[in-house]
C-alpha positions as CSV (number, residue, x, y, z in Angstrom):
1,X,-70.2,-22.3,58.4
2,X,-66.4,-22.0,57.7
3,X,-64.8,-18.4,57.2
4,X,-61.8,-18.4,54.9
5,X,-59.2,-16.8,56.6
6,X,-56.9,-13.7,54.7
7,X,-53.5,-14.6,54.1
8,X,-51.1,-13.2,55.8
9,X,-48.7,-10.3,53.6
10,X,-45.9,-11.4,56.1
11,X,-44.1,-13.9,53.9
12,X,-44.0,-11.5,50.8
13,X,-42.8,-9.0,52.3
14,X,-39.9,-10.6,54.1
15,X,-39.2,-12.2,50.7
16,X,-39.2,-8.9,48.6
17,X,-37.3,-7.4,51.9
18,X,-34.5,-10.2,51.3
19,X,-34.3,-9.8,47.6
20,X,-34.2,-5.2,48.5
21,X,-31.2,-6.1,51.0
22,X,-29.3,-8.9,48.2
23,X,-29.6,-6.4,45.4
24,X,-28.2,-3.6,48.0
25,X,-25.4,-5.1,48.9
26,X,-24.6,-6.5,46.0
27,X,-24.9,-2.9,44.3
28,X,-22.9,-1.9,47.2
29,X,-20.4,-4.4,47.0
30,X,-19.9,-4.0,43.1
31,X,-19.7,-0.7,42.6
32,X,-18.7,1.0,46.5
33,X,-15.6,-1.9,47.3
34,X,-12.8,-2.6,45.3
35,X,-12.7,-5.7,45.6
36,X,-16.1,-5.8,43.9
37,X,-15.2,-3.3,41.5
38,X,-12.6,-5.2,39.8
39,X,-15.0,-8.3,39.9
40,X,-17.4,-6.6,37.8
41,X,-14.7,-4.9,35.7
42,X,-12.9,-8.3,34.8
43,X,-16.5,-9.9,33.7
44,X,-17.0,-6.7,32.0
45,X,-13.6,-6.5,29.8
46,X,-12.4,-10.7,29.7
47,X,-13.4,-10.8,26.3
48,X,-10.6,-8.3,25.1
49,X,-7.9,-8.8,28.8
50,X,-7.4,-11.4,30.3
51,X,-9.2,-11.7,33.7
52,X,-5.6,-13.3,35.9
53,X,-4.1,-10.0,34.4
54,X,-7.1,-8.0,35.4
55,X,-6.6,-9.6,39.0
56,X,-3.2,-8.8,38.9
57,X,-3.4,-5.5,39.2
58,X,-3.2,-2.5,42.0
59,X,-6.2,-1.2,42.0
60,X,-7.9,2.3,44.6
61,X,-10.5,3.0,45.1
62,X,-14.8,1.8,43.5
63,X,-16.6,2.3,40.2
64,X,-18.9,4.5,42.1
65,X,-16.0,7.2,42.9
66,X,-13.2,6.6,40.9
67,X,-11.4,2.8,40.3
68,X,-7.8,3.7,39.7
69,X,-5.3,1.4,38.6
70,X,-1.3,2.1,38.8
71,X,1.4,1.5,36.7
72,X,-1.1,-1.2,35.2
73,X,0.5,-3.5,32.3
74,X,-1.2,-6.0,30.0
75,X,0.2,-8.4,27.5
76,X,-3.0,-10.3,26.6
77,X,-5.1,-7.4,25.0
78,X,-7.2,-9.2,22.0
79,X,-5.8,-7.5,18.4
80,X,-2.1,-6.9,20.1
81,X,0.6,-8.9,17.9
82,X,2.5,-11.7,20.0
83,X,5.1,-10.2,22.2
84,X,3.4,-6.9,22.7
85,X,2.5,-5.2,26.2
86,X,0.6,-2.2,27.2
87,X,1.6,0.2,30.0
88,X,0.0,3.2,31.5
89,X,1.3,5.0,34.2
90,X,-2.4,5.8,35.4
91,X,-5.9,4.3,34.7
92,X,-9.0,5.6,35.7
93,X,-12.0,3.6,35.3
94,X,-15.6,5.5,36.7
95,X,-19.7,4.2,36.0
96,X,-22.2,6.8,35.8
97,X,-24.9,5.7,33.9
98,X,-27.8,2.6,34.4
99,X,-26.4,1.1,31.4
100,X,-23.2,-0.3,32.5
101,X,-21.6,-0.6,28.8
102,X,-22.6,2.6,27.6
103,X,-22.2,4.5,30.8
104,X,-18.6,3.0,31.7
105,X,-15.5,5.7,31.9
106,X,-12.3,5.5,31.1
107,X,-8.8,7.6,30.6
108,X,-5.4,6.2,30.4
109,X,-2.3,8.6,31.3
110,X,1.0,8.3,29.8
111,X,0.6,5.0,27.8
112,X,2.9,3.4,26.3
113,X,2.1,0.4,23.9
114,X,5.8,-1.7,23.8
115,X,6.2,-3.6,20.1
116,X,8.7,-6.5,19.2
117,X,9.2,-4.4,15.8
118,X,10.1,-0.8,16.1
119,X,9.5,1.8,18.8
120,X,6.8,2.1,21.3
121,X,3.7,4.0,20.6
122,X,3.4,6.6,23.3
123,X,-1.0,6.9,23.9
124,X,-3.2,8.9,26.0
125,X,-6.5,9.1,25.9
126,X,-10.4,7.7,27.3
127,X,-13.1,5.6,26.2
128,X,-16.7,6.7,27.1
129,X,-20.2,6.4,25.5
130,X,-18.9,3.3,24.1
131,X,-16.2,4.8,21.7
132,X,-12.7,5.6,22.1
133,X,-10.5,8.9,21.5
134,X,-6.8,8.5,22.0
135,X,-3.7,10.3,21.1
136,X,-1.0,8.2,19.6
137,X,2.6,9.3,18.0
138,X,6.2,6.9,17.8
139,X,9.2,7.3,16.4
140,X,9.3,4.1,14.2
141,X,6.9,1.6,12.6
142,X,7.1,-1.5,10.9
143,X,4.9,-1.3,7.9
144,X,4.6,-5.5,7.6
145,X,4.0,-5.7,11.3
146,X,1.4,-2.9,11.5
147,X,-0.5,-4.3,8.2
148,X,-0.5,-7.6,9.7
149,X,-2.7,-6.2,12.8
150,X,-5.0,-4.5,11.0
151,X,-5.4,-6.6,7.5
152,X,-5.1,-10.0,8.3
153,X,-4.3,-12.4,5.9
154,X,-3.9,-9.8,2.7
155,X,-1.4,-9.2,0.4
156,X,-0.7,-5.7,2.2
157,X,1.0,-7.9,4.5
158,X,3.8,-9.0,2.0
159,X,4.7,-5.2,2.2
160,X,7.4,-4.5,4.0
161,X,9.8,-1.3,5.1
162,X,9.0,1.5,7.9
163,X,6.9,4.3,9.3
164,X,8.6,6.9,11.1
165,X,7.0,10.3,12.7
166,X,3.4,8.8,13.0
167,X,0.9,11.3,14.7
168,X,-2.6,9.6,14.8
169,X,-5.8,9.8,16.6
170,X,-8.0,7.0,16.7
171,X,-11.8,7.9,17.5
172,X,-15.4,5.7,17.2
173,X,-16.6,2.5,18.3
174,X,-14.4,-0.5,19.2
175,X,-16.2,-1.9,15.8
176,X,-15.9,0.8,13.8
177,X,-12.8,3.2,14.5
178,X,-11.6,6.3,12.2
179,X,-7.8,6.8,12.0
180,X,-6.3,10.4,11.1
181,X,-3.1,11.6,11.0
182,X,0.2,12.1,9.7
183,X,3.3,9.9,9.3
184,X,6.2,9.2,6.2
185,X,6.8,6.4,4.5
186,X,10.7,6.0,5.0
187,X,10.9,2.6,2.7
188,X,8.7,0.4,1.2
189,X,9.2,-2.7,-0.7
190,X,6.1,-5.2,-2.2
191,X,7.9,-7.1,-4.7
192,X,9.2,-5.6,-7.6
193,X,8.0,-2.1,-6.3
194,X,9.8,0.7,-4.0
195,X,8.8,3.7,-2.6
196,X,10.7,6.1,-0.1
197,X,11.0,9.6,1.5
198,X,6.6,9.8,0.9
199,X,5.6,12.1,3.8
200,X,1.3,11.8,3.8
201,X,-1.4,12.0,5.2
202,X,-4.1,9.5,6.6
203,X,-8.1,10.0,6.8
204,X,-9.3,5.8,7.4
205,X,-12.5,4.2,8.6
206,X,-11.6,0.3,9.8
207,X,-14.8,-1.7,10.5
208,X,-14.1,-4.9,12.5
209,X,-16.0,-7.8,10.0
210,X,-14.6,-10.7,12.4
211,X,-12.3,-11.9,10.1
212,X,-10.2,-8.8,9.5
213,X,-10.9,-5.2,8.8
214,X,-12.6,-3.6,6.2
215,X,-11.2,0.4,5.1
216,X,-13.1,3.5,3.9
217,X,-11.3,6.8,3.2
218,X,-7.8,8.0,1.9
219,X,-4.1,8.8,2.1
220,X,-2.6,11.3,0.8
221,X,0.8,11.6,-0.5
222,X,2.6,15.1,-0.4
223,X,6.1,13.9,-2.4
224,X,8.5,10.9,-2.3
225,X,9.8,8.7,-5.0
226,X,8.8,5.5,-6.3
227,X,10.4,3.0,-8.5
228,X,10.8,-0.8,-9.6
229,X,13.9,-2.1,-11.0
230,X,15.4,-0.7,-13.7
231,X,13.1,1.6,-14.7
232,X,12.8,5.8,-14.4
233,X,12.4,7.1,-11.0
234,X,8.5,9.0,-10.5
235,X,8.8,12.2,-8.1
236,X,5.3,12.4,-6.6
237,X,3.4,15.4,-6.5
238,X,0.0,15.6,-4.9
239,X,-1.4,11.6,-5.1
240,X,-3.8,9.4,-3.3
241,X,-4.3,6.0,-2.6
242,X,-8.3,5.7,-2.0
243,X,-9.6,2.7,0.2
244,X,-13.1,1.3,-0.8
245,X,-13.9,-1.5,1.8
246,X,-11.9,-4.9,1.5
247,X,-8.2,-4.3,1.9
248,X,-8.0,-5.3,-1.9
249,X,-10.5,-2.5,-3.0
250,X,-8.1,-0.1,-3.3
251,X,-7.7,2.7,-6.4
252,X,-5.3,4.9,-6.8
253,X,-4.9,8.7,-8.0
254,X,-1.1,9.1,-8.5
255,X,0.8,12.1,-9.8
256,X,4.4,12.7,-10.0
257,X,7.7,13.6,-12.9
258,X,9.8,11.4,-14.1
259,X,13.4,12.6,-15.9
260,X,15.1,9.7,-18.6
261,X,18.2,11.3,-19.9
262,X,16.9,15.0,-21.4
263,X,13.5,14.2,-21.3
264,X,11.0,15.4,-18.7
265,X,7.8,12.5,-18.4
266,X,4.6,14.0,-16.8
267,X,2.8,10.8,-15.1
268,X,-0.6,10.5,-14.1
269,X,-1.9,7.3,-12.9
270,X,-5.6,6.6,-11.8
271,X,-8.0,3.9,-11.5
272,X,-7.4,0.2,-9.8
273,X,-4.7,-2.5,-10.5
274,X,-6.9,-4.6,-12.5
275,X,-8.4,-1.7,-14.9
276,X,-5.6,1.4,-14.2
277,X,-5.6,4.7,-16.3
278,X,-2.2,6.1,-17.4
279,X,-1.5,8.9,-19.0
280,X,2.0,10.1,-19.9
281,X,2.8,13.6,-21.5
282,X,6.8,14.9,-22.3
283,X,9.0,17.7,-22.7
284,X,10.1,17.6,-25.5
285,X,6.7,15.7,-26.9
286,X,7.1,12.2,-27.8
287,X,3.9,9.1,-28.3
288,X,3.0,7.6,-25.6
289,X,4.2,4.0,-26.9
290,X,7.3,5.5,-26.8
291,X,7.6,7.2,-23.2
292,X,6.4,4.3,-21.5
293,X,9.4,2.1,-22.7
294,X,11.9,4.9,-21.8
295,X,9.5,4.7,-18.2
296,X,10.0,1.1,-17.9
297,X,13.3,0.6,-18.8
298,X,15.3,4.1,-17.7
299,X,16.5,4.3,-21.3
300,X,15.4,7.1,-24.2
301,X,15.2,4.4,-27.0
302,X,14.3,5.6,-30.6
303,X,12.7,2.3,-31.6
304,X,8.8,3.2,-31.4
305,X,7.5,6.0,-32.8
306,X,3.7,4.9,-32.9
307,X,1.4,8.0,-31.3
308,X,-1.9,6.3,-29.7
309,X,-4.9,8.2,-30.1
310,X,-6.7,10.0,-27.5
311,X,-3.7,11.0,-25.6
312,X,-3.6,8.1,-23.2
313,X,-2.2,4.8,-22.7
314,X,-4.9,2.1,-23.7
315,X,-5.8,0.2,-20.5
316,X,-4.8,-3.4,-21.5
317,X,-1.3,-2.1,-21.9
318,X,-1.6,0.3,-19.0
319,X,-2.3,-2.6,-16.8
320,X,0.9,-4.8,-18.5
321,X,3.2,-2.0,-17.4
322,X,1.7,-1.6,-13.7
323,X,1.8,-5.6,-13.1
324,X,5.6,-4.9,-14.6
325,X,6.2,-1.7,-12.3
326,X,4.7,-2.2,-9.1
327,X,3.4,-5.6,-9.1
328,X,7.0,-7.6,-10.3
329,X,5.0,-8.8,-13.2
330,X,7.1,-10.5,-16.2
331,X,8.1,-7.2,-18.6
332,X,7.9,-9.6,-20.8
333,X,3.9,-9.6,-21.9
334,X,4.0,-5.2,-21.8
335,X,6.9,-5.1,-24.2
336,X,5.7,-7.8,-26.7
337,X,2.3,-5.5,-26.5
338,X,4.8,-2.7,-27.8
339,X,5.7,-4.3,-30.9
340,X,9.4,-5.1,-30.0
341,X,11.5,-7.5,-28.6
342,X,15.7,-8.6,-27.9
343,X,15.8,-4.6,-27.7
344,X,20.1,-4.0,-28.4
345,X,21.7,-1.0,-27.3
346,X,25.3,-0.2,-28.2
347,X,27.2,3.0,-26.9
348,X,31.2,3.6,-28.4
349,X,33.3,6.7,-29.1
350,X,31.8,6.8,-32.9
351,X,28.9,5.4,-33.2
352,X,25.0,4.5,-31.5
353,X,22.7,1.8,-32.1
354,X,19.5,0.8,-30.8
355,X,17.5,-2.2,-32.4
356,X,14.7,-4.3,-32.3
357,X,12.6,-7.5,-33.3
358,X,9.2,-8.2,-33.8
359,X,7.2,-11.5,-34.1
360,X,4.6,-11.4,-36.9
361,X,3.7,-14.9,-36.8
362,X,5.0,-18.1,-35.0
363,X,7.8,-18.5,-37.9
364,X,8.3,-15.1,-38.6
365,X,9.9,-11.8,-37.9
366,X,10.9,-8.7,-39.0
367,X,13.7,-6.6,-37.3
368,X,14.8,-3.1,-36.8
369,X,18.0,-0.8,-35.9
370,X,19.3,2.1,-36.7
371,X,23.0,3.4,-36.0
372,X,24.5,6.8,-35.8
373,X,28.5,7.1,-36.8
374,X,30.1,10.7,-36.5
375,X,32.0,10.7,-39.5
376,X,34.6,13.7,-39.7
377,X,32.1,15.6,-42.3
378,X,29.2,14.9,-41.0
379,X,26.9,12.2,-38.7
380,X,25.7,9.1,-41.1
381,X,22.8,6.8,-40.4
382,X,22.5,3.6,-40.8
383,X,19.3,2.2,-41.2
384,X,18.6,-1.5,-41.2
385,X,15.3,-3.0,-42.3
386,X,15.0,-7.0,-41.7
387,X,12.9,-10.4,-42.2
388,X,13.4,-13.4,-41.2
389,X,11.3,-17.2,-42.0
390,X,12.2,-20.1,-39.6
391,X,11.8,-22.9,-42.3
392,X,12.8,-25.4,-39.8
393,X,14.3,-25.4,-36.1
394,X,17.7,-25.3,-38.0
395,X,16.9,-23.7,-41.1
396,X,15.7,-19.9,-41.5
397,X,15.7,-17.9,-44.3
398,X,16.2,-14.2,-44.0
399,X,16.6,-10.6,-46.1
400,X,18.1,-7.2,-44.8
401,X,18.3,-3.9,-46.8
402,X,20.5,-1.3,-44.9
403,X,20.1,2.2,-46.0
404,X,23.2,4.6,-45.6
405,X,22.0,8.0,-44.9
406,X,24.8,10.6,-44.7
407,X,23.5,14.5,-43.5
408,X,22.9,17.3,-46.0
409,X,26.0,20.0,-45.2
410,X,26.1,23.2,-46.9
411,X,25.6,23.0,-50.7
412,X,25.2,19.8,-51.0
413,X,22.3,17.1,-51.6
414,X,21.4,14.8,-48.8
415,X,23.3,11.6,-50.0
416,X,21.6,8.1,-49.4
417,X,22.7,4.8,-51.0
418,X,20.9,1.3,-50.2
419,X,22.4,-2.3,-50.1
420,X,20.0,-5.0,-50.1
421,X,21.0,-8.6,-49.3
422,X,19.5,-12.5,-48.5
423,X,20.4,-14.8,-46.6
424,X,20.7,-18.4,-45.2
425,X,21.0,-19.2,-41.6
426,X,22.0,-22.4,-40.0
427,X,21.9,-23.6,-36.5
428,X,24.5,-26.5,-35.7
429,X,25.9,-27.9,-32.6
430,X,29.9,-28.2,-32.1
């Protein structure tokens, strides 16, 4: 009869013995060497530095105590524009947790983050429990080149001008970082808009969405001046600019005064490019037809005297005159919208005149001007009423009354005589 003999425990336990000693040393050499240290670190961080640059640098001490790198500098960081290198006088990189991505420590010393555009950004700060918190100021920014890191392929990159005084602190997940701070806007350009001396303020969420970043929150705009060409100059009071995910989702809340000639133009502006909100109010009061033409065009023209109900500009034409203001839009599709076209304006020693024309239908048009002489008396008026019929591309047929209206002095009636005359017109080539 055969026993079966017990096998022996020896094998295992050499085995699990081998696999106690591996796991030691390799613990030990990871996390108690330097060598090893930085060997973990660059497998840890090579998908945002490079690992030659990682190997490159000087480097005291373990993760266990405290790995310290001196006068470290990197030019490969992922997000950095082309050209651009970071320097720190002092890195200190420390593990004290089980979970090595959550439990990893660092604090940079006296960074310094060198551009190809502007001035360096001067940082400090540290990265632990898997979000950052750094410090970050600089004399000078470049607004295109800072848009361009942070909203990649967007029209906020065609924006272009400077920063200057930013003070920020950057907090939150590498995913998911919050921006606050201060900085001003010293000039700012996108197309036929400008913007300059705006000191604000910035509260931002950016969420990383792989293709470019997506913004939550506000910036708020203590005073400045913006303008397009050609038109009235807006002071800005209190205003924000309101971000509502993709870089295009952005509203706005804009206050601010604008002065044409004697004329004092309240402006508020709310709502989003496509479906804005404007509402104008004067001192002295005037429509709002009428304030938004001197707005546009920097002039206090007597031409429309149409009030709009409700007390605001209708949205349609509110989002003509923003295309035209900020956008460098044709003026052309706002001021049709008005009612008036080939807008004259003639300035001598005697006289003033300001006129207009209208399209009613494809062939014809009526027309409108009205001129002030200073006669040695008293002032005279002239107003002109006019028609016109396009009977052919050569041919047009046309009537004008003109109605002389001389001011009422002292005992006297208010005298007003009327010519009426019509008209052939010809077109011919010489």
């Amino acid at each position: 009869m055969n026993i079966p003999r017990k096998k022996s425990g020896r094998p295992r336990l050499i085995a699990m013995a081998l696999v106690f000693l591996i796991t030691v040393s390799a613990v030990f050499y990871f996390f108690f060497t330097t060598k090893g240290s930085c060997l973990l670190l660059r497998a840890v961080v090579s998908r945002y530095i490079s690992p030659v640059e990682i190997d490159a640098l000087k480097a005291q001490g373990c993760l266990a105590r405290l790995l310290v790198f001196h006068n470290a500098e990197l030019g490969s960081l992922k997000g950095l524009p082309p050209g651009a290198k970071l320097k720190a006088q002092r890195i200190e990189v420390s593990f004290s947790s089980l979970n090595f991505y959550s439990g990893i420590k660092v604090n940079v010393y006296n960074g310094k983050l060198l551009l190809p555009w502007g001035d360096s950004v001067l940082f400090y700060g540290n990265y632990r429990n898997s979000a950052l918190e750094i410090q970050a100021f600089t004399g000078q920014l470049s607004i295109n080149e800072a848009f361009g890191v942070f909203f990649r392929n967007s029209e906020l990159n065609k924006v272009s001008g400077s920063f200057s005084g930013l003070d920020f602190k950057i907090t939150g997940p590498l995913r998911e970082l919050f921006l606050q701070g201060n900085f001003r806007i010293d000039k700012a350009a996108y197309k036929n808009f400008r913007a300059s001396g705006c000191p604000a303020k910035v509260s931002v969420k950016l969420a990383d969405i792989g293709s470019g970043f997506k913004a939550h929150g506000k910036i708020e705009i203590t005073g400045g001046e913006v303008y397009a060409e050609n038109t009235g100059v807006i002071n800005l009071r209190e205003s924000y600019i309101l971000f509502k995910g993709a870089p295009g989702a952005v509203s706005f809340d804009l206050n601010g005064t604008a002065k044409v000639e004697d004329t004092r133009i309240d402006v508020s502006l709310s709502g989003t490019a496509d479906k804005p909100e404007l509402k104008l109010v004067s001192q002295p009061p005037f429509p709002q037809d009428r304030l938004l033409l001197m707005l546009a065009t920097n002039r206090k023209w007597q031409a429309t005297e149409n009030a709009l109900s409700g007390g605001k500009v209708p949205a349609n034409l509110a989002a003509d005159f923003l295309d035209y203001f900020m956008f460098s839009g044709s003026a052309g599709k706002f001021v049709r919208d008005l009612g008036i076209h080939d807008v004259s304006f003639k300035v001598d020693g005697r006289s003033t005149e300001v006129g207009a024309t209208k399209d009613i239908t494809g062939s014809a048009s009526v027309s409108y001007s009205l001129e002030q002489q200073q006669d040695n008396s008293a002032p005279v008026a002239y107003h002109k009423f006019g028609a016109q019929y396009k009977i052919t591309e050569k041919l047009s047929l046309g009537a004008e009354r003109v109605s002389e209206q001389k001011a009422q002095t002292s005992g006297e009636e208010e005298n007003q005589k009327i010519n009426d005359k019509v008209f052939l017109k010809f077109k011919t080539d010489f």
